[in-house]
Steps between C-alpha positions, in 0.01 A plus 500: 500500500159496291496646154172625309496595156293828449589519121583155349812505469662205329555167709843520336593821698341398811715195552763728458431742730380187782805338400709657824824297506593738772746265812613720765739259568405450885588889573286650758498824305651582133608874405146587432338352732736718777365803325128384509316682788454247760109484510464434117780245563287370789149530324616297205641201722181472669282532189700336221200255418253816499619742293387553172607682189395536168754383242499836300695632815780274432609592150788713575655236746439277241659751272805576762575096556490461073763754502736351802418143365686619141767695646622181763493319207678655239746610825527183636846305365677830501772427748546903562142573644299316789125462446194468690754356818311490830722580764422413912622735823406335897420842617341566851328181528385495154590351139505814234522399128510695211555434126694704304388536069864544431844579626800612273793263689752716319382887590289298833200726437190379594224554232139463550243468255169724490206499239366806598354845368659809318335729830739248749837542310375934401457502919813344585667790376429717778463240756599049482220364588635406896312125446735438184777661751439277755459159295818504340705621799342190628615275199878690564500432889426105404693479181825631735426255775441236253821506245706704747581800253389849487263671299584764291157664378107395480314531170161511401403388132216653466294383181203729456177314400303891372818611308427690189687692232266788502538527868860631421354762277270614793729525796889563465548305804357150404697223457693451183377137411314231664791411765682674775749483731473626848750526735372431835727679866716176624500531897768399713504151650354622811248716386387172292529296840309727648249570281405142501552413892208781516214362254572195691436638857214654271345157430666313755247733744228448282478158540535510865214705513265329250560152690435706872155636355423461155543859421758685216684791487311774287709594167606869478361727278859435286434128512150630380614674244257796625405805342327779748178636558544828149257783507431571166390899325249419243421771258160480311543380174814339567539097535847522687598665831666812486686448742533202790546586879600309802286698733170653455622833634752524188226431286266802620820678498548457119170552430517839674818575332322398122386801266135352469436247820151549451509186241737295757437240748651228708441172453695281787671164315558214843831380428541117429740223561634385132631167589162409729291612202620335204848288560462340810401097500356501906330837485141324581677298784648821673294648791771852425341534154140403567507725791611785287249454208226410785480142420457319771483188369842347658482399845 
């Protein structure tokens, strides 16, 4: 990987962040990399020594490994938790690692760490994020098959970069302080089997396919992270929409239904894929992306 520096950021914080002690430990695919799509997974194989990102992207990883860094230490002689242990499973034809940020030997719950924002933890009480789901089910699945003992719950320590004190003033649902614990569903054994026996046919076909003619599978609009084509009712005068539609047929519908529509139109918002736009290290190398945005500069 190539780094630029758009806004001079210190030399002492860029040989952190290029500083990746990162050792897969010969595994074909680690928990995360099982949950990657396959053609990012793919891309970034094929174009490790051509991608290139600007350091200021980096700061919360850099911020997130800080964090695990001073917990493994401070947690590291205690004889009643397990830190940062990567654990191996021969699965279908393929190595599978995963390392684990803690696990309590005593209650044998498996505890992942996760510098994140207040919005993740506020949306994870209507809905776990299924990625955190998945991951740790993962970690439980090896951490069984490794030390031949059950698991009796998953957690995820959330510590929330954004937190604020006022924030509690505004909103009677946001968090109480700065960390929180979220209890993630533990599958069954098989379920976890399962679950991983598919992303591997998932990548497993991938490859076979990418080595037969140099093409990937397309990510979903999930994988995306997606949001649709909106059809927006303007009002004159008014900077926001008053309302946003999924069809345009809804939208002429409002208007129609709207004591003055004489001051309303429609102005049609194209959807666009989050992850392509803005988080997404092998969007310039992927002919799904460039085709959507009408880039053809991937052959």
């Amino acid at each position: 990987m190539k780094y630029t520096n758009k806004y001079n950021i210190p030399n002492e914080i860029i040989r952190s962040i290029t500083n990746d002690g990162y050792d897969s430990g010969g595994a074909d695919l680690s928990a995360t990399g099982l949950l990657q799509p396959p053609q990012i997974r793919i891309l970034k194989e094929e174009h490790s020594s051509e991608i290139t990102t600007d350091v200021s992207d980096r700061i919360w990883i850099l911020l997130g490994t800080s964090v695990h860094n001073i917990l493994e230490r401070a947690n590291m002689d205690n004889t009643d938790v397990l830190t940062e242990q990567r654990m191996f499973a021969q699965i279908d034809g393929y190595k599978i690692s995963g390392q684990t940020d803690s696990i309590s030997i005593e209650d044998k719950i498996v505890k992942d760490y996760k510098v994140t924002s207040v919005w993740s933890v506020l949306s994870c009480q209507t809905k776990i994020k299924p990625e955190w789901e998945q991951q740790l089910n993962i970690y439980a699945y090896l951490y069984r098959l490794n030390h031949k003992t059950d698991v009796s719950a998953l957690n995820i320590i959330a510590i929330m970069r954004d937190w604020s004190k006022n924030g509690r003033l505004r909103n009677k649902d946001y968090p109480k302080c700065a960390v929180e614990v979220i209890p993630i569903p533990l599958w069954s054994e098989e379920e976890q089997l399962d679950f991983i026996k598919e992303r591997i046919k998932i990548h497993k076909t991938a490859d076979l396919i990418f080595d037969l003619d140099g093409t990937t599978p397309e990510c979903t609009a999930e994988e995306r992270w997606a949001k649709p084509d909106q059809f927006a009712v303007m009002k004159k005068g008014r900077k926001s929409a008053l309302r946003l539609l999924p069809t345009e047929e809804q939208a002429e519908n409002f208007m129609k239904d709207y004591k003055v529509s004489k001051d309303l139109s429609i102005d049609f918002r194209k959807g666009v894929s989050t992850r392509c736009e803005g988080y997404c290290e092998v969007s310039q190398f992927c002919k799904q992306y460039n085709k959507e945005t009408n880039n053809e500069k991937v052959s």
